[in-house]
C-alpha positions as CSV (number, residue, x, y, z in Angstrom):
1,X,22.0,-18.5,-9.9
2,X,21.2,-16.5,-12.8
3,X,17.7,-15.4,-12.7
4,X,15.2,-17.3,-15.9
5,X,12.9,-15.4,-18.4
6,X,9.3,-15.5,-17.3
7,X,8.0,-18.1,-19.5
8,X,5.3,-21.0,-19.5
9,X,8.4,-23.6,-18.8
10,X,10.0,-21.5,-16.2
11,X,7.0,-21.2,-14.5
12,X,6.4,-24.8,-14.6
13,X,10.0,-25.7,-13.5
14,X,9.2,-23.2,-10.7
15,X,6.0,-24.7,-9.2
16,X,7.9,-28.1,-9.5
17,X,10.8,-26.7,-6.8
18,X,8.1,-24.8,-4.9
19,X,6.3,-28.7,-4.5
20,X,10.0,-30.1,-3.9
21,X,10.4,-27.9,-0.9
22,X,12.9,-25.4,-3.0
23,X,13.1,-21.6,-2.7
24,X,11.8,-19.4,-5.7
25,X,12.2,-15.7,-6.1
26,X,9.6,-13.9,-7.7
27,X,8.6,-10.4,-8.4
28,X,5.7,-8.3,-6.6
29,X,4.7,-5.2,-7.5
30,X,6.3,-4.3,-4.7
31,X,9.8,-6.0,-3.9
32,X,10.9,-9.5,-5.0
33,X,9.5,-12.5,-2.5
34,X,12.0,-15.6,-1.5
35,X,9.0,-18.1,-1.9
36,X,8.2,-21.3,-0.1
37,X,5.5,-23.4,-0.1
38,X,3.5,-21.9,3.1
39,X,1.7,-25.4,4.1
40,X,5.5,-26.9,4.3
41,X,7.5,-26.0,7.5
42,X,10.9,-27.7,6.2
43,X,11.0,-25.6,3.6
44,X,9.8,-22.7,5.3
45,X,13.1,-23.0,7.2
46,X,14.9,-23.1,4.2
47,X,13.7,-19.6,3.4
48,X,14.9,-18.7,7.5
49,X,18.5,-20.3,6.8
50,X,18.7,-18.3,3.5
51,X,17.8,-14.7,4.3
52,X,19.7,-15.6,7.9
53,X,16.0,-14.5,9.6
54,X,15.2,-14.8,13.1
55,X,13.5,-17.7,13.3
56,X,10.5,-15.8,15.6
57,X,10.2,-13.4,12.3
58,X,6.9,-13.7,11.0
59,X,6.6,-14.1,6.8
60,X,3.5,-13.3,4.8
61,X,1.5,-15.8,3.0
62,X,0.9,-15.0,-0.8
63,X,-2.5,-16.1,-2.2
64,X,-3.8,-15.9,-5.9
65,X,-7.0,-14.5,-5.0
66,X,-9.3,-13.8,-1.9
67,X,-11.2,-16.7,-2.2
68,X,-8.4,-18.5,-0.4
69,X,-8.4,-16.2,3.1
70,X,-10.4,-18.9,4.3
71,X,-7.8,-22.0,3.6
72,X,-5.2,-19.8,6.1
73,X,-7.6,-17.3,8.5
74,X,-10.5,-18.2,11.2
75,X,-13.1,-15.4,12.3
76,X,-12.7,-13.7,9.3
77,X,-14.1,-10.0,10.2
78,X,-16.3,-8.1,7.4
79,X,-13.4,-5.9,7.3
80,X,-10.9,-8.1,5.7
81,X,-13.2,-8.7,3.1
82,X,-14.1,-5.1,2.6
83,X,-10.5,-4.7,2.1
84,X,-9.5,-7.3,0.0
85,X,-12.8,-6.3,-2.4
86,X,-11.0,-2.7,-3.0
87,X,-7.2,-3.4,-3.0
88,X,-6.8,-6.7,-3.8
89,X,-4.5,-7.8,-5.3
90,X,-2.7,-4.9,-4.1
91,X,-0.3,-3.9,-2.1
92,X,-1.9,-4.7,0.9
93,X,-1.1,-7.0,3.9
94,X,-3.8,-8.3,6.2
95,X,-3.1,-9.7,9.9
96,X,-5.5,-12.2,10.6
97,X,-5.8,-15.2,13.2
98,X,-4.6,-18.3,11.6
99,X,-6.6,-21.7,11.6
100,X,-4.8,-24.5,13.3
101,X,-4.0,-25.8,10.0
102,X,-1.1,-22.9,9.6
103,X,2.0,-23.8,10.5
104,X,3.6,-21.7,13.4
105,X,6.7,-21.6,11.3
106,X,5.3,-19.1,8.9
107,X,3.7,-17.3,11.2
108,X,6.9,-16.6,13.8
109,X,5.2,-18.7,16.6
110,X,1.9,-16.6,16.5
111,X,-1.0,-17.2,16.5
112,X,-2.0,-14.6,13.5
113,X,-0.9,-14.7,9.6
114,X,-0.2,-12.7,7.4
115,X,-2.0,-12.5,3.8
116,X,-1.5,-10.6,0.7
117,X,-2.6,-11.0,-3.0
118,X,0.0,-9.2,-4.8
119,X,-0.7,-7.5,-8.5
120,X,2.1,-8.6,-10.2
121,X,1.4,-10.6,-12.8
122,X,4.5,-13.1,-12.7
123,X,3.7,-13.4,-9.2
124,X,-0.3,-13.9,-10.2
125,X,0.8,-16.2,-13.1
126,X,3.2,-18.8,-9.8
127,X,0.1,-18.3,-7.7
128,X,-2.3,-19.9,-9.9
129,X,-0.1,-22.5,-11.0
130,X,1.0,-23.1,-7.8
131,X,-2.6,-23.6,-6.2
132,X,-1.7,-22.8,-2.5
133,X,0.2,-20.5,-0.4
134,X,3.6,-19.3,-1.0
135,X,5.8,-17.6,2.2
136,X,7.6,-14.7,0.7
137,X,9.7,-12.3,2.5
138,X,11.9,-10.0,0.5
139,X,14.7,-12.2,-1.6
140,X,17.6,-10.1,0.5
141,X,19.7,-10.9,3.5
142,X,18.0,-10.1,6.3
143,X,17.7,-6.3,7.7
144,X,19.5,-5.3,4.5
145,X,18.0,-3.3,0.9
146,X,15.4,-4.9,-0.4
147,X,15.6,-6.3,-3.8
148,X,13.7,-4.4,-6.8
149,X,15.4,-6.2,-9.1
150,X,16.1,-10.3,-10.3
151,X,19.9,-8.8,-10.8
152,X,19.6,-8.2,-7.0
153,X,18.5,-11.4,-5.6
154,X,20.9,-12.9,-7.6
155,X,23.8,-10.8,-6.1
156,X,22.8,-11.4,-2.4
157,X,21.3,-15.2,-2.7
158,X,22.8,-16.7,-5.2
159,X,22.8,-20.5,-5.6
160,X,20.8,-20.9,-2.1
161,X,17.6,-19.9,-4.6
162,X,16.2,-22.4,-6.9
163,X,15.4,-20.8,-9.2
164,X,15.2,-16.8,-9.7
165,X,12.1,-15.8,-12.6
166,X,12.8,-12.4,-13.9
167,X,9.7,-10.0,-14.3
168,X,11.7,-6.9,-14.5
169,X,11.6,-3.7,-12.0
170,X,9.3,-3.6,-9.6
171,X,6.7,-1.1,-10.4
172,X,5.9,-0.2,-6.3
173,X,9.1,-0.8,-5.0
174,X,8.4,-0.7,-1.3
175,X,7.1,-3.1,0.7
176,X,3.1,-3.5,1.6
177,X,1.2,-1.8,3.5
178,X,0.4,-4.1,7.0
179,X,-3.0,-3.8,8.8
180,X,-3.9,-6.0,11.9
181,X,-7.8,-6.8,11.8
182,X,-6.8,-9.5,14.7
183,X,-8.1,-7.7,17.6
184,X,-10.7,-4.8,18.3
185,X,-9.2,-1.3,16.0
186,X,-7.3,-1.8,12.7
187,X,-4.1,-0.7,12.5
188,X,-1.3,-0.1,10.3
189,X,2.2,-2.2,11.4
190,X,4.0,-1.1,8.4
191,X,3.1,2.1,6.0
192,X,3.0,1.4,2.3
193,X,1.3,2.5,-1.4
194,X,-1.8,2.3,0.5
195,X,-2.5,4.6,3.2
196,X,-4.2,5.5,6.6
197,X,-7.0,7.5,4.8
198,X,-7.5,5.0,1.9
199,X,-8.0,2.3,4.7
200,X,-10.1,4.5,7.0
201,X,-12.4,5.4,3.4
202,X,-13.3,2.1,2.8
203,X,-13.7,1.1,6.6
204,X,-15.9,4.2,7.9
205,X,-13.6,3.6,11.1
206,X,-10.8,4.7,12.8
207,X,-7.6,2.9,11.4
208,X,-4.5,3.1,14.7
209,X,-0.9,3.5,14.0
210,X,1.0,0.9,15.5
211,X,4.5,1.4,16.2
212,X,4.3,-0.6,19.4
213,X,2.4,-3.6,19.2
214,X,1.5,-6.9,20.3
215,X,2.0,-8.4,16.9
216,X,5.0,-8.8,15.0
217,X,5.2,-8.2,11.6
218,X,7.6,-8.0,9.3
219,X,9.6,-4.5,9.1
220,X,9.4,-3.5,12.5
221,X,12.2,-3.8,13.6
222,X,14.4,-0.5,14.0
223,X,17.5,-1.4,11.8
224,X,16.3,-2.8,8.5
225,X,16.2,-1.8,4.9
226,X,19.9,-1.2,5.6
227,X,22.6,-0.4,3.1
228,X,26.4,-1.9,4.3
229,X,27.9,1.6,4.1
230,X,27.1,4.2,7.0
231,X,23.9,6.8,5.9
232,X,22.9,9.2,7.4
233,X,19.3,11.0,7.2
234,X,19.4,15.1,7.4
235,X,17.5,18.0,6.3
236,X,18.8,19.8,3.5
237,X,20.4,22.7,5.0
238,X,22.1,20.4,7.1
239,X,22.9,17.8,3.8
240,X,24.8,20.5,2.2
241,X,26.6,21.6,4.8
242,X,28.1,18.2,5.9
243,X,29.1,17.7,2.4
244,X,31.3,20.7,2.6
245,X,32.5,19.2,6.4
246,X,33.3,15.7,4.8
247,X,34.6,16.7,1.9
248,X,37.4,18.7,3.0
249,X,38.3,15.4,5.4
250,X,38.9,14.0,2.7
251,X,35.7,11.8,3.1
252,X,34.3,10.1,-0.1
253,X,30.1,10.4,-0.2
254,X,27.3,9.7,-1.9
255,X,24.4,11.5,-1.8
256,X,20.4,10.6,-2.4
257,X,18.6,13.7,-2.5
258,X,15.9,15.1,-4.8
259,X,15.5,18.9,-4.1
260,X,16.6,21.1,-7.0
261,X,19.0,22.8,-4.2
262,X,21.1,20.2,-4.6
263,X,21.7,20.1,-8.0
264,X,24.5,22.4,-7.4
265,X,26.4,20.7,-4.9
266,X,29.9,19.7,-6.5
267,X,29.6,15.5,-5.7
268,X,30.7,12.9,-7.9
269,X,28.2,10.5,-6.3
270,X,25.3,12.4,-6.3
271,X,22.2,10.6,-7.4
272,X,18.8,12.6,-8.1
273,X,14.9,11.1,-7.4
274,X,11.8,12.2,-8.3
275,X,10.4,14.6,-5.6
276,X,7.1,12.5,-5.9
277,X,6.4,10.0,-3.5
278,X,5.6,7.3,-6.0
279,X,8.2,7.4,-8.2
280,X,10.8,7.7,-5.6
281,X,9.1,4.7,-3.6
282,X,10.1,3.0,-7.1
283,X,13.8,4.1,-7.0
284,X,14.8,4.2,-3.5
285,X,16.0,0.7,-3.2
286,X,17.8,0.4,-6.5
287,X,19.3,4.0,-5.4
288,X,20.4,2.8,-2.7
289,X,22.3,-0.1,-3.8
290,X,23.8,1.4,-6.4
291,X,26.0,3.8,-3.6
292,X,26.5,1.3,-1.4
293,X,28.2,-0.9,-4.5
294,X,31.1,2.1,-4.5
295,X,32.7,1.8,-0.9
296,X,31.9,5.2,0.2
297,X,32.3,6.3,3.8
298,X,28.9,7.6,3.8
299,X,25.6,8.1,2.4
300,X,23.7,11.2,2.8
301,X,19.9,11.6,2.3
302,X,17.9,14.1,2.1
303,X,14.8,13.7,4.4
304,X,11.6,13.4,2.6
305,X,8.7,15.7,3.4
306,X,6.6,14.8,6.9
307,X,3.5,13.8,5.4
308,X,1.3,10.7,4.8
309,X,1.9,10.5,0.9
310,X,6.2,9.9,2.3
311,X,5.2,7.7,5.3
312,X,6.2,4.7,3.6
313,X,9.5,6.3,2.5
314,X,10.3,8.0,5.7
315,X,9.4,4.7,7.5
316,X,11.8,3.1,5.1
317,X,14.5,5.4,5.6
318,X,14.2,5.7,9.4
319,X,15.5,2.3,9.4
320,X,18.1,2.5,6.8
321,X,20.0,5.3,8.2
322,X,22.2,5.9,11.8
């Protein structure tokens, strides 16, 4: 499938598939979504069979605009609409409690869904053509790198997509941030662009780290974001030193660093981020594909700083890497 210029007649041809019970891709700001129409559970499984998802996996209902929380969520707390006010669209998931209405295929057999209006304005432009919800999760085989770009959904869907609209890079490139306002304290599922102290700012309340809870979300499981090739996560002491130790195995490595230390390290494969958080949220995934195209024995990267501004990478790379 080779991914379509975003134009008025793509878009079209997409909301037709999206109303036949197809699979689109689409860009987000932050990764590219495998779309189904949300109120659909046949094609809902369509997007399960493709992405070979475990069924009990819940996936996150895109909306064009707040004004639709109320078509998918019951109870709606002041919060979620304190939330949506400052960073919707955004990259910004909510976990609700679904109406009855919501099928339990989107929502992995819970009783909670997940909503986001993402920023993107391809994604904005299917939305509102579209008219309801569309069930994205990230256009990729499931646990592996998520796609940044149409050329990557391509490569790991390929015909099992109906259509594939190109928007370009994604200008996040992570996946959103998840906050439960289901039950009693927020809290986070899955870090993102937005963080614990922007969400605690505009709550005036306590926001919980979740790493064990009740509600699944997508993300949480511990091997995900994964690249085929073996990578391993180490400081960078420890980076340069094992590059010297597998090098004179005769090992061949790739390495995704961003420290000026490593500049000097004698690597063919040696690819360089930004050492801001931001722009190397933008790169990482792309980054990462690009090694794991050359059939390297391993990856090694350089661990990120231990701070909130990295949580999303760190989070990322936790899960990426032996």
């Amino acid at each position: 499938m080779n991914p379509k210029p975003v134009t008025e007649e793509s878009i079209r041809h997409a909301v037709e598939l999206l109303h036949q019970g197809q699979l689109v891709a689409f860009p987000t700001e932050t990764v590219y979504g495998l779309g189904a129409d949300a109120s659909n559970p046949d094609a809902i499984a369509k997007v399960f069979a493709a992405k070979g998802r475990p069924a009990d996996h819940p996936l996150i209902v895109h909306l064009a605009s707040a004004a639709q929380i109320n078509d998918w969520a019951e109870a709606v707390p002041e919060a979620a609409w304190r939330l949506a006010e400052h960073f919707w669209p955004g990259p910004l998931t909510m976990i609700l409690n679904k109406k009855a209405s919501v099928p339990m295929a989107v929502t992995g057999g819970q009783n909670t869904v997940g909503l986001r209006v993402p920023a993107n304005p391809v994604a904005q432009q299917l939305l509102q053509a579209f008219g309801g919800g569309i069930a994205a999760p990230s256009a990729n085989r499931f646990g592996r790198i998520s796609p940044t770009q149409a050329s990557h959904v391509a490569e790991e869907l390929g015909d099992s997509v109906g259509c594939i609209l190109d928007g370009g890079p994604c200008s996040v490139g992570v996946e959103s941030t998840i906050i439960d306002l289901s039950d009693g304290i927020p809290a986070i599922l899955r870090p993102g662009r937005i963080t614990r102290s922007q969400l605690k700012a505009v709550l005036q309340t306590e926001v919980r780290l979740a790493s064990q809870s009740k509600i699944r979300a997508p993300g949480m499981m511990a091997v995900h974001y994964a690249p085929n090739t073996m990578a391993l996560l180490c400081p960078v002491d420890t980076l340069i030193s094992m590059t010297d130790d597998l090098c004179a195995q005769g090992k061949v490595i790739g390495i995704l660093a961003f420290s000026p230390e490593i500049a000097c390290i004698p690597c063919k494969h040696l690819l360089r981020l930004p050492n801001q958080a931001e722009f190397y949220e933008a790169a990482l995934y792309s980054a990462l594909r690009d090694l794991d195209k050359l059939e390297l024995d391993t990856i090694l990267i350089e661990q990120p700083p231990d701070n909130e501004a990295w949580a999303a990478v760190n989070d990322r790379l936790s899960k990426a890497t032996v």
